[in-house]
C-alpha positions in Angstrom: 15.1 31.3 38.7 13.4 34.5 37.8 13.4 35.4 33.9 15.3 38.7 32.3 13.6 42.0 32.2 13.1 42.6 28.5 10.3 41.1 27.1 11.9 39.1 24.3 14.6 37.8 26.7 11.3 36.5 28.9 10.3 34.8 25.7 13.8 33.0 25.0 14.1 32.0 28.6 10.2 30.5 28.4 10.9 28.7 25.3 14.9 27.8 26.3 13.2 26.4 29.7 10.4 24.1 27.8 12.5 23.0 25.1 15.4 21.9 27.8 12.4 19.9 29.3 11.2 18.3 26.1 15.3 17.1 24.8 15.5 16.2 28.9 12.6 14.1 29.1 11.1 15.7 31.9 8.0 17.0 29.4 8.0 13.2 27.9 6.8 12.1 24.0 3.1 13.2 23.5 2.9 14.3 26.6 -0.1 17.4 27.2 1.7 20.7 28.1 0.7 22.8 30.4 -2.1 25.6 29.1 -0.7 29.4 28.4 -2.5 30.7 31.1 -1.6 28.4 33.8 1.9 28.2 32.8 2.3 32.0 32.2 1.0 32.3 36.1 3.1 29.4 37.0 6.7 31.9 35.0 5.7 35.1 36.5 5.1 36.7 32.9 2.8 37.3 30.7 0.0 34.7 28.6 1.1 36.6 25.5 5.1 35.4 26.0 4.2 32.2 26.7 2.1 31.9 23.5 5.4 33.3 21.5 7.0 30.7 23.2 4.4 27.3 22.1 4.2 29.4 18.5 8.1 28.8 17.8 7.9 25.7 19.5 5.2 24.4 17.1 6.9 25.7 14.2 10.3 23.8 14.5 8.3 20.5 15.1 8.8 20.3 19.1 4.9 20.5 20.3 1.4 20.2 18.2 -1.4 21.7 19.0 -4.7 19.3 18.8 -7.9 21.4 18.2 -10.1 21.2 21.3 -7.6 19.4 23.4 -4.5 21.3 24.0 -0.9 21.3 22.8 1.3 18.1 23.2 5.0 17.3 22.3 5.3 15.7 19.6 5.5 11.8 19.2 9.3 12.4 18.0 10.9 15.7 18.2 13.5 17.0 15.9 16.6 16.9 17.8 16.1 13.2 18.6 15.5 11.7 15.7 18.9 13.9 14.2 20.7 14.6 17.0 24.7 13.8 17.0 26.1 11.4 19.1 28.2 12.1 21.8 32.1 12.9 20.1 34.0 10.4 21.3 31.4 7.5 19.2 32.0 9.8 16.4 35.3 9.0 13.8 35.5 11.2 10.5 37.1 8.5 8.9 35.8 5.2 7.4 35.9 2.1 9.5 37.3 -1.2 8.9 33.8 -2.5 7.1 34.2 0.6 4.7 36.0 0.2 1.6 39.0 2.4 0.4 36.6 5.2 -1.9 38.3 7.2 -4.5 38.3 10.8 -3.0 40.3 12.3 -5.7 37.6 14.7 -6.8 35.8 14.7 -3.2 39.2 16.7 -1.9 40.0 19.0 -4.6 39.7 21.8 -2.7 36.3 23.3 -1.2 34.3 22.5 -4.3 32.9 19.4 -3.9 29.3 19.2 -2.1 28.1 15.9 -2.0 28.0 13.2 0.8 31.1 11.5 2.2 31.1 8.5 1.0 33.8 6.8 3.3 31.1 7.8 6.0 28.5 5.3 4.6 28.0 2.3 6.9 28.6 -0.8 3.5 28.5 -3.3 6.4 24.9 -2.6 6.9 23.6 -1.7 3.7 25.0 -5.2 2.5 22.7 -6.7 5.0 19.6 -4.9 3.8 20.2 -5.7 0.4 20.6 -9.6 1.6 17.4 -9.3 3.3 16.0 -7.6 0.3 17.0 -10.8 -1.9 16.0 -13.0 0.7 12.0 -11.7 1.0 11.2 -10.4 -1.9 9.0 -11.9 -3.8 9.4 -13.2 -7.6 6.1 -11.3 -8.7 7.4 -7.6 -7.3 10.5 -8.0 -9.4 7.5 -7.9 -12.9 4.6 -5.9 -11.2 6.6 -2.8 -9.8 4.2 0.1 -8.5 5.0 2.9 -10.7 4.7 5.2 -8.0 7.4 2.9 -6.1 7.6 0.2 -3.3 4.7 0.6 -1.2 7.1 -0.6 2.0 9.6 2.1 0.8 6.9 4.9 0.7 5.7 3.9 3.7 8.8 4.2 5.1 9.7 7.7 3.9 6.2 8.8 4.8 7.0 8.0 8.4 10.5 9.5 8.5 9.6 12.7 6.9 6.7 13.1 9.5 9.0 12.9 12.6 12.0 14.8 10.2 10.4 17.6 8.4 6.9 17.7 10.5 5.0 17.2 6.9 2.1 14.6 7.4 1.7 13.0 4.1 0.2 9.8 3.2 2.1 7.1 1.1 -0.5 7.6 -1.6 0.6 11.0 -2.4 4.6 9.8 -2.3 6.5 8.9 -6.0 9.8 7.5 -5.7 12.0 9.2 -8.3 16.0 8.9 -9.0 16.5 12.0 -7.3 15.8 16.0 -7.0 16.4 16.4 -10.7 14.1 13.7 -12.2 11.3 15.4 -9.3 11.8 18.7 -10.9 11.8 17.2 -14.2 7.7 16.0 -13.5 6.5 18.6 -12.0 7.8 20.7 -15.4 6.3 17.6 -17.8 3.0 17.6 -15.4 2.2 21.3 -14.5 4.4 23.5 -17.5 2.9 24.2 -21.1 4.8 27.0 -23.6 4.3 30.0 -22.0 3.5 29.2 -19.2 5.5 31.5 -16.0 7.8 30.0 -13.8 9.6 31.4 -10.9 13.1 30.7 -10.0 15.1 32.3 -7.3 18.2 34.0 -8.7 21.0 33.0 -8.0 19.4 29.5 -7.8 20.3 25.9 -8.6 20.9 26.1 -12.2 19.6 22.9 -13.3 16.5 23.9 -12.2 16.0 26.6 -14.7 17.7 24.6 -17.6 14.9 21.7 -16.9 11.9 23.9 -16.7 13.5 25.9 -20.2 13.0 22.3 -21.8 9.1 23.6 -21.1 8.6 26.8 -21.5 10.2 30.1 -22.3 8.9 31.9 -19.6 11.4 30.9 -17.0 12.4 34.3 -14.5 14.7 34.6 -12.1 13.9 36.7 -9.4 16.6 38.4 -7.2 16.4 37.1 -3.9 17.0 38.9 -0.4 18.1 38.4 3.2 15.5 35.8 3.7 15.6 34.3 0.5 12.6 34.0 -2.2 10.8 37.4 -2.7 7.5 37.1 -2.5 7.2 40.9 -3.1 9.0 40.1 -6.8 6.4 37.4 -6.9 3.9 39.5 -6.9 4.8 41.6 -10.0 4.4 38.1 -11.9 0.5 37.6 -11.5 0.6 35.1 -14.7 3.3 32.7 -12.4 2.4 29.0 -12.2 5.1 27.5 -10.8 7.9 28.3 -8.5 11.4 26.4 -7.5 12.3 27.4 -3.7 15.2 26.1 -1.4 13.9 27.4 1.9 16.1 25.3 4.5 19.2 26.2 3.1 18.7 28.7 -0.1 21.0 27.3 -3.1 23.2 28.3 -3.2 24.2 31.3 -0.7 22.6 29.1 2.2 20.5 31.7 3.5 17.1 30.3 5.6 13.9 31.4 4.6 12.0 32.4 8.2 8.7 30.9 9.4 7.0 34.6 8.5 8.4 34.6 5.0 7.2 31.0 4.5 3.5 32.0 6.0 3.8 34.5 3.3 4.8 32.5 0.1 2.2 29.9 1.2 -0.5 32.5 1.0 0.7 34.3 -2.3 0.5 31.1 -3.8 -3.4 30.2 -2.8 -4.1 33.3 -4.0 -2.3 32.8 -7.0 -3.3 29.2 -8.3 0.6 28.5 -7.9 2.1 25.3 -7.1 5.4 25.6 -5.2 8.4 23.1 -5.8 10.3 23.4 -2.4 13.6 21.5 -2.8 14.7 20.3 0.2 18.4 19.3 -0.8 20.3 19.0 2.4 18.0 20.0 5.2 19.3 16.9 7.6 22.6 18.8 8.4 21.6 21.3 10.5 24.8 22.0 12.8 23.1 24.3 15.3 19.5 24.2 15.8 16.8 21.9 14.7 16.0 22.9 11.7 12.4 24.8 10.8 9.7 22.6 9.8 9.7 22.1 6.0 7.7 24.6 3.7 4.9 21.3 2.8 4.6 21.0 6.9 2.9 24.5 7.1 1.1 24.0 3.3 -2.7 24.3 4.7 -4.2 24.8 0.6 -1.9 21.8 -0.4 -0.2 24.0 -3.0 3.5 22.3 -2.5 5.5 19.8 -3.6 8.3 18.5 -1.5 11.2 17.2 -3.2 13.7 15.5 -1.8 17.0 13.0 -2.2 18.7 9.9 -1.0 21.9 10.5 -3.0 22.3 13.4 -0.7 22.2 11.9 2.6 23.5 8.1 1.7 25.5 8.1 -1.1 25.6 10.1 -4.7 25.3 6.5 -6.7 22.4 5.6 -4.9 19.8 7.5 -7.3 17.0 7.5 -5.6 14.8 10.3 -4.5 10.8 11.2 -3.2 8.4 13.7 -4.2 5.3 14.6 -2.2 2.6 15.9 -4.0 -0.6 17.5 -3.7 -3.9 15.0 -3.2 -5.5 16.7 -6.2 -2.3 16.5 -8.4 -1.6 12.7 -7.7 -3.4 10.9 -10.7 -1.2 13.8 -12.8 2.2 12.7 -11.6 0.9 9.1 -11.6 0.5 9.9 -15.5 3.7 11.8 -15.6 5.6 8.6 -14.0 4.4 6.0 -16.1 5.4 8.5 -19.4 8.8 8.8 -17.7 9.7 5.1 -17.1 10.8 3.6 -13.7 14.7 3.3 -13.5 14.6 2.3 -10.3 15.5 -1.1 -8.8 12.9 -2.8 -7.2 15.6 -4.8 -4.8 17.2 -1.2 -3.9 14.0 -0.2 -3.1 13.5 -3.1 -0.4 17.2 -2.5 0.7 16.4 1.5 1.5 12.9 0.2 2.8 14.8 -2.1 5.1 17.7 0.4 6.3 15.2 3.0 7.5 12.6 0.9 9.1 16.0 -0.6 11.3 17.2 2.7 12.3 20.3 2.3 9.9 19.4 5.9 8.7 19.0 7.9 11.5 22.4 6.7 12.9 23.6 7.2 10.0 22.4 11.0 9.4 23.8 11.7 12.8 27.3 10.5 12.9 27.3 12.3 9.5 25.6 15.1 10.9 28.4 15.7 13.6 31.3 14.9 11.4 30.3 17.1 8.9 29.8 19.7 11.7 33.0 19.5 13.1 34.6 20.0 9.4 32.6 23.1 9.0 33.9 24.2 12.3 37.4 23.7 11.4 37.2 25.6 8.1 34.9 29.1 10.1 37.8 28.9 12.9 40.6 28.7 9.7 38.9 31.6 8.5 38.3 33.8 11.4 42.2 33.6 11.7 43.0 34.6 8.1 40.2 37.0 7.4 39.9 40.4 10.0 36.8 39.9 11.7 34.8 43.0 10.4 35.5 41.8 6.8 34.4 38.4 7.0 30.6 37.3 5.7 29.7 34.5 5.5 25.9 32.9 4.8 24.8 29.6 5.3 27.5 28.3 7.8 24.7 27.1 10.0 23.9 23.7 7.9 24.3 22.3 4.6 26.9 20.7 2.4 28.3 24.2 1.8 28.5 28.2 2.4 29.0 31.3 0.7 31.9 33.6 1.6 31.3 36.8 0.6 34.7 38.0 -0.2 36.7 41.1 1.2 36.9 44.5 -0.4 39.2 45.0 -3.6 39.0 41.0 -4.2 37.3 40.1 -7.6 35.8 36.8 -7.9 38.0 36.2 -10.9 40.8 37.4 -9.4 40.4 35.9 -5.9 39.7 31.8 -8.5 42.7 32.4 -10.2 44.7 33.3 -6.6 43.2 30.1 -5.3 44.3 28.4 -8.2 47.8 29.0 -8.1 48.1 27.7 -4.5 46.3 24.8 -5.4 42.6 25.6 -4.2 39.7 25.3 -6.1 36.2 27.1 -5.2 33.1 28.3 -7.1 32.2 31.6 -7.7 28.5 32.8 -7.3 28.5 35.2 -10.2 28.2 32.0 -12.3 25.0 31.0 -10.6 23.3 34.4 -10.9 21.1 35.7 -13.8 19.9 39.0 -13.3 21.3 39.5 -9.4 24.4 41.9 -9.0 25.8 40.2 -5.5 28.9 41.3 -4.2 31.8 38.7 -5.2 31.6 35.4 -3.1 32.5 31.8 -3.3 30.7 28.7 -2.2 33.0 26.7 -0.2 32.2 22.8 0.0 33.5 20.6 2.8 31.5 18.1 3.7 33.3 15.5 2.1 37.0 16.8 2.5 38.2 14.0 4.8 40.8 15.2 7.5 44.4 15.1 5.5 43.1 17.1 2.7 41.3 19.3 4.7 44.4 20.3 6.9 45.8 20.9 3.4 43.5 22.9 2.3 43.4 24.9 5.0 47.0 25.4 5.6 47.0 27.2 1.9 44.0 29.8 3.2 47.2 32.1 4.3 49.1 32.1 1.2 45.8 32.6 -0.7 44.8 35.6 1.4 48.6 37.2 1.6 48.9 40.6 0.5 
């Protein structure tokens, strides 16, 4: 097979041909690839192609390099540990060990963005909560680990190395009730009055309402193509802290590239920053791996990684993880005990329990695919409404939602109320934007519209877009 001509199609076909090795198992786990030079001889192209190539292999987790050794693939590559089964194992609806849920609010329309929960396996989450009752002992249920269950932080340290690529040790790793309450300590640990934070604009609101509780120096900054500016950052040289969605900017879904990130990373050494990257729904990625997390490319230890079980399980779980830096740990440790534990000691062994067994990562990718085929349903409903040179949309690639920029001569307020006379129901991103004047869009939610009402709602996209 001899590559193409151009030279970046000679880097896609090197890295295409070495990542169809890894997922095929003929480059096998932590197995020692070939060197640049041998292997660019080997292609017929150039050593600088190949090392393009091993870079953007590297950075979305597939191969590490090992100083003085060489570069190996990794012990567990992204696509394994979240790839979707085959379709014919996957069924969007819940089986006969789920329980009827109350989806009332979950199919209103496309606003909802939260987990199915008719996808959650109860069956086996009833038997990791037995075990948890069976083996844990009397004494953990008085002498709970403020930072959280050791097993369970072990457990989460392991997953997020093979998930997100961060290393982390279970030391630096607080188990919190979710994203919020993460937010909420790094405000109470690193904010005083006056002191500047950075939020991206439009951004996940609550964000900016907790770190107000703080401080009144909370500014938005307008974000671009690639999401955070660090080039706004920049005017700001009094910033402390800064809120960041890189995997799937909140809310127009944008992904922050591996450049961009690089360059965050370095503004914030420079500055004495500490960066809060909210990972919120990074697990659905429907068409790549997704990049390594912000914290897996953090070499001055400036980020904390935030991130939530209510996402991927179920909203009513509450429970969430923070990673923080080794020099900030006896901070948050502080911050933690001033905060209270609300979290149950049992749930913890339970959650512990349905990682270690691999309850999770079946889990995350039957819902992975589902959700994937939902958001396929809803692009291919629009692409038939919407002319194909007016329709925009950001963020389609992953998430529990997307924006849809909406055509010319459509208002956000007019284009809710139109959607709310057929009997649709979406959220405008005017409402999330401070300073920003986007165009008009929506955020459309469907991850956990189950298959009747999202036929429903898509049969109404006509009348909605008529005339």
């Amino acid at each position: 097979m001899s590559p193409p001509v151009a030279e970046n199609g000679k880097q896609a076909w090197v890295y295409e041909t070495l990542r169809g090795q890894i997922l095929g198992g003929a480059l096998a786990a932590q197995a020692r690839v070939p060197s640049t030079r041998s292997l660019a001889q080997r292609m017929g192209v150039s050593r600088s192609t190949v090392e393009w190539a091993y870079d953007q292999l590297r950075a979305e987790g597939y191969v590490v390099g090992v100083p003085g050794s060489g570069t190996y693939v990794c012990a567990q590559v992204p696509d394994r540990f979240l790839d979707p089964e085959r379709p014919a194992s996957i069924a969007a609806r819940p089986g006969p060990s789920t329980p009827p849920t109350d989806t009332g609010r979950l199919n209103a329309g496309f606003i909802a963005r939260v987990a199915d929960p008719g996808l959650f396996p109860m069956a086996e989450w009833k038997r990791c909560l037995a075990h948890a009752l069976r083996t844990t002992p009397v004494q953990a249920l008085a002498d709970e680990d403020p930072r959280g269950s050791r097993a369970l932080r072990e457990q989460i340290a392991r997953y997020l190395g093979a998930a997100r690529g961060i290393a982390c040790d279970p030391d630096q790793l607080l188990v919190v009730s979710g994203i919020r309450h993460a937010i909420d300590l790094c405000a109470r640990v690193l904010v005083g009055p006056g002191d500047t934070t950075l939020v991206e604009d439009p951004c996940y609101p609550t964000a900016s309402t907790i770190f107000r509780g703080y401080t009144d120096r909370v500014i938005p900054l307008p974000i671009d193509a690639h999401g955070f500016s660090v080039t706004e950052a920049r005017r700001h040289e009094a910033a402390r802290l800064v809120h960041v969605t890189p995997a799937h900017q909140s809310p127009t879904g944008v992904t922050m590239p591996i450049s961009r990130r690089l360059e965050l990373l370095a503004w914030a050494q420079a500055q004495g920053a500490w960066l809060i990257e909210d990972d919120y729904d990074s697990e659905f990625n429907y068409q790549a791996a997704p990049l390594p997390a912000l914290k897996s490319l953090d070499q001055g230890d400036r980020v904390i990684h935030c991130g939530s079980f209510n996402k991927t399980l179920f909203a009513g779980l509450r429970i969430g993880y923070a990673v923080v830096p080794r020099v900030l740990a006896s901070r948050f440790l502080d911050g933690r005990y001033a905060t209270g534990r609300s979290i149950s000691v049992l749930e913890q062994a339970a959650l512990a329990r349905f990682l270690e067994s691999g309850a999770f990562a079946r889990h995350v990718r039957r819902s992975r695919a589902v959700y994937a085929q939902r958001r396929a349903r809803v692009v291919e409903a629009l692409q038939a409404v919407v002319p194909r040179e007016q329709l925009h949309l950001t963020g389609e690639q992953g998430g529990f939602h997307f924006a849809w920029w909406l055509p010319p001569g459509l208002t956000e307020a007019a284009f809710l109320d139109r959607a709310a006379r057929v009997g649709l129901r979406f959220q405008g991103l005017g409402a999330l934007c401070h300073r920003s004047d986007l165009p008009p869009a929506v955020l459309v939610g469907d991850s956990a519209m189950q298959d009747e009402a999202l036929a429903a709602a898509l049969g109404r996209l006509p009348a909605l877009l008529a005339g």
